[in-house]
N, C-alpha and C positions, 0 to 999 in steps of 0.2 A: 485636366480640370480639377480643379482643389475640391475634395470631399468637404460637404453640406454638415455642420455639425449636429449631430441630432436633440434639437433643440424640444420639439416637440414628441407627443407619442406616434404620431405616423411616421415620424423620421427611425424611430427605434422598430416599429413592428417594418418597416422596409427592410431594414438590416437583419431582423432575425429571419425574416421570409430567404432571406439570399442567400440565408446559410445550405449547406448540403446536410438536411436530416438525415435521413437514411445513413451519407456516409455515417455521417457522428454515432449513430446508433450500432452500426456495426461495427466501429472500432471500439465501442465500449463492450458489445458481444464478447468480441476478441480477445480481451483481456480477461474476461471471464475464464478461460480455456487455461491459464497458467498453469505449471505445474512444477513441483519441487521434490527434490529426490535425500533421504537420509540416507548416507550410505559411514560405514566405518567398520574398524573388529570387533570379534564375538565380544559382547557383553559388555561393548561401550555403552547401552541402555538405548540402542534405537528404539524398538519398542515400547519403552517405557515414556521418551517421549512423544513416539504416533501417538501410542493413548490420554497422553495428558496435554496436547492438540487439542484431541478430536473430544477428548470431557469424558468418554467412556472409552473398556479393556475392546480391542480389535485386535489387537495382534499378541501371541503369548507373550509374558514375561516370566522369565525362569534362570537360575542362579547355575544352569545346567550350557554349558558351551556352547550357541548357536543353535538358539530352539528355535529361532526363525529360518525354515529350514527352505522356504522359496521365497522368491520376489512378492509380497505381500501387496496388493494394490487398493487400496480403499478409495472411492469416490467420494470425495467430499461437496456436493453440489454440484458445478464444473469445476472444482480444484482436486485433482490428482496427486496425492500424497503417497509416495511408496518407500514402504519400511521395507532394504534389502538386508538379504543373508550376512554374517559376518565371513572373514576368511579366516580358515585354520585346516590343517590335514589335508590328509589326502584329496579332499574333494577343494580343494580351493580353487583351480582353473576353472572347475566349472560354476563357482559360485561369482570369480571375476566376470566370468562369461554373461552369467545371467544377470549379474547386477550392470555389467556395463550397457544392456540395450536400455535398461530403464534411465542412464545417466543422460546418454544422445537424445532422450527424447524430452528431458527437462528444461525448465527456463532457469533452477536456480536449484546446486547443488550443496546439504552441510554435509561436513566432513565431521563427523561424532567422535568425538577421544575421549578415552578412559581417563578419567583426571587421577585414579589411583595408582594406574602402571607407567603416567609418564609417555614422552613420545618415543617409539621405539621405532625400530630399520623399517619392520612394515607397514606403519602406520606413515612415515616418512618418504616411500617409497609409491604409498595409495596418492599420496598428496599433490608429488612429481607428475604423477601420470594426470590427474583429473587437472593438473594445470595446464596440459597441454590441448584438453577438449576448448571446445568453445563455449560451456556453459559459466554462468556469474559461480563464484566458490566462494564459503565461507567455512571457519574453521570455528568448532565448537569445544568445549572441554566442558564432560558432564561427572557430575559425581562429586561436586564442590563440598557438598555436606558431609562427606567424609573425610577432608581433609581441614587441617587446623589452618592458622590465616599467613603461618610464615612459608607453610610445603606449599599453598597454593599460590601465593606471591611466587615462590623460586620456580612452580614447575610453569605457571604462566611464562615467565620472563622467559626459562630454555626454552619454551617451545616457541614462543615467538621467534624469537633470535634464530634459532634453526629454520624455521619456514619461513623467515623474513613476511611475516602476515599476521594479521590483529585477530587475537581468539578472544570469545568470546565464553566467557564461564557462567556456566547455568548447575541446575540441581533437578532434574528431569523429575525425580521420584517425589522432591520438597515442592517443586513448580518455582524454587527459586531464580529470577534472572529471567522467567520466560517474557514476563510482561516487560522489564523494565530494560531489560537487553535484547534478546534474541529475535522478539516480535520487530522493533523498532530497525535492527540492524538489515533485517530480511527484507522490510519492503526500501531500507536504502539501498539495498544489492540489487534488488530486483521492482522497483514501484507499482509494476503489476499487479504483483501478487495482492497488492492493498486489496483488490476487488473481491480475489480469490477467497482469500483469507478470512476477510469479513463477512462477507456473505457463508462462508460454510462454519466458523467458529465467533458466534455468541459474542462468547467473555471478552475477545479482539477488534469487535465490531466498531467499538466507538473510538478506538487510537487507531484504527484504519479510515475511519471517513475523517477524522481530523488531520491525518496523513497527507488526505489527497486535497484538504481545503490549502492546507500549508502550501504544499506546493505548488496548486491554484494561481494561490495568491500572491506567490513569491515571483511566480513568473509574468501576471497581470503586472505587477509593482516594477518589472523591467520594462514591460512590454507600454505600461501606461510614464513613463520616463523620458522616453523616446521623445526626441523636440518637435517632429514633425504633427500638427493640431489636424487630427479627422484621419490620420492613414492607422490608426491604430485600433479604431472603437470596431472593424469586424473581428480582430484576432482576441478583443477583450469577452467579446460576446460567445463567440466561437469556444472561448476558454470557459466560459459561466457555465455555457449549454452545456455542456461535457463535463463538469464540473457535477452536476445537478443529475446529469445520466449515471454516473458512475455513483455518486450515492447514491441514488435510487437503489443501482444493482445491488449495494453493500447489503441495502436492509431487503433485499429481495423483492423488490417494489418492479414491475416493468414498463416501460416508456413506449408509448405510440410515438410516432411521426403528430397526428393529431395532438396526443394529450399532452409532446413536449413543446408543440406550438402556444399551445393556449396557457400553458399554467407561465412561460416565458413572456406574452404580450399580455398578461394578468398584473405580473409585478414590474412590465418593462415603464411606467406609468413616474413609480417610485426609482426610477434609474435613470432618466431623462436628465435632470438638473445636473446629478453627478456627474453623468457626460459631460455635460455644459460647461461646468466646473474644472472640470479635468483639463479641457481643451483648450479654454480662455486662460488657464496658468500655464499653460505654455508659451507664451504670449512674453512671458518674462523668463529671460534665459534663465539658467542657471539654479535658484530658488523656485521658478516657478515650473520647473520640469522635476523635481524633486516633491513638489507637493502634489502634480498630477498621479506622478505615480502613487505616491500617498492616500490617494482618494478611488486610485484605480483597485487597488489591494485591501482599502476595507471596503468597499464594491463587492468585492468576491466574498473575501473573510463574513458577510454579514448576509449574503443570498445561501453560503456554503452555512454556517449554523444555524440561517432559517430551517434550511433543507434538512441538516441534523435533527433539531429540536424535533420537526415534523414528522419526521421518521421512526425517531427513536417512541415518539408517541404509539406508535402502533394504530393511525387512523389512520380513515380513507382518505385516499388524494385530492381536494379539490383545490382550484386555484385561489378560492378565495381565500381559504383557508390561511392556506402559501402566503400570500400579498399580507393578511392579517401578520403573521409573524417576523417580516421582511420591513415593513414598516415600524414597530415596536424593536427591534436588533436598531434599526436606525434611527430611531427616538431617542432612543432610551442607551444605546451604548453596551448594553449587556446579555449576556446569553441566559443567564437567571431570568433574567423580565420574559424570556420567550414561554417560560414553561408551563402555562396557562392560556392560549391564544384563543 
């Protein structure tokens, strides 16, 4: 039987009733739980970036060989951040040792280098082995601000070239590189972590929910493409729902079953036509599968910065509210017009 386009608002609140809350709700729990691991040698400046992370000092920093002298674990929220020991001396097996349970149990590992010392056998050799775990790996070089712009061009490029892998140069102590690279790089290695990360660090909060509208969106935009008219509007909704839960989590907001039902058939009202719209351009091959998705992705892009604006307000939830700023995003065309609702 050919799916019933939802033309009307009972057609939309049937489709959001069909979804599995609960599930949705617990896979966005789940991603809450992420966890990431710094690990590299003495005095590559782990510490120095835990603490310029987390906005204040938790773990020593000191210009003295390996003052992080155990596997450091700080709870950020539900995001698990562990600043491990460097290697040197005699005690190095055991510091491999202890730092390796903290790597198996991460989603997403950096590899910290010293941008001043260059890549040497055993930072070369730490590299080899965490390639063969199964966590996502990223390779970092810190200490940029101490090098002029042609040492860090040259030692970028050898280090590349030898770990055949794209490093990433930041300045842990300046905080240069963490917003405009490192942040960005992390939740593409890992997209998880967006929930993690935002929710337990402030300053990140608002390039991680626009992280996850992006990708929202990008996937609605294929998914809303697709030629076939009606088999697509539950994975579009499906994608919103989830969408809307995982911001919530960022700004620390929590979802009922109840309160994600109602504040979803609040603005599903303002989303009916767009359906309509989407599904009747498919109707024309080619150009008209092209503009559904089009309409399916600012669909998302405009409930995902309702959600933002409203969040970032620091008010209470209510649906009306919601609907108020989802209407005006789609009026109006603009995320500025939202910030008054």
């Amino acid at each position: 039987m050919k799916p019933r386009l939802p033309a009307t608002m009972k057609d939309i609140r049937s489709f959001l009733s069909s979804l599995d809350w609960s599930t949705l709700i617990q896979q966005v729990e789940g991603e809450m739980q992420a966890r990431m691991t710094i690990i590299g040698p003495v005095n590559a400046g782990k510490s120095t970036l835990f603490n310029a992370l987390k906005g204040e000092k938790v773990s020593p920093v000191s210009a003295a060989p390996g003052t992080t002298r155990r596997v450091l674990r700080e709870r950020l929220g539900p995001f698990l951040l562990v600043d491990t020991p460097g290697f040197s001396g005699s005690d190095r097996m055991y510091r491999v040792s202890s730092t390796w349970r903290s790597v198996e149990a991460s989603d997403l590992v950096v590899l910290l280098l010293d941008g001043t010392t260059g890549l040497r056998q055993i930072e070369l050799d730490l590299y080899r082995r965490l390639q063969k775990s199964a966590c996502p790996l990223m390779v970092v070089l810190n200490k940029i601000d101490r090098l002029s712009r042609i040492e860090l061009d040259n030692i970028l490029a050898h280090t590349e070239k030898k770990l055949g892998a794209q490093v990433v140069p930041i300045s842990a102590k300046k905080g240069t590189g963490l917003v405009s690279r490192l942040f960005p790089r992390i939740i593409e290695a890992h997209p998880q972590l967006a929930i993690s990360l935002g929710r337990a660090l402030p300053a990140y909060r608002r390039q991680a929910a626009r992280r996850l509208v992006r990708n929202a969106l990008t996937f609605n935009a294929l998914v809303g493409a697709e030629p076939l008219p009606g088999l697509d509007i539950p994975l579009l909704l499906s994608t919103q729902v989830r969408l809307v839960l995982r911001l919530a989590a960022v700004y620390g907001q929590s979802m009922t079953t109840s309160s994600a039902k109602e504040l979803f058939s609040t603005i599903a009202g303002g989303m009916a036509f767009r359906y309509l719209a989407a599904e009747t351009a498919k109707l024309l091959p080619g150009v008209g599968w092209a503009i559904s998705g089009v309409i399916a992705a600012f669909g998302t892009w405009t409930i995902g910065q309702a959600a933002i604006r409203y969040f970032d307000s620091e008010q209470s939830l209510t649906p009306q509210r919601m609907k108020r700023l989802y209407r005006r995003l789609l009026c109006r065309g603009s995320v500025q017009d939202a910030r008054n609702p």
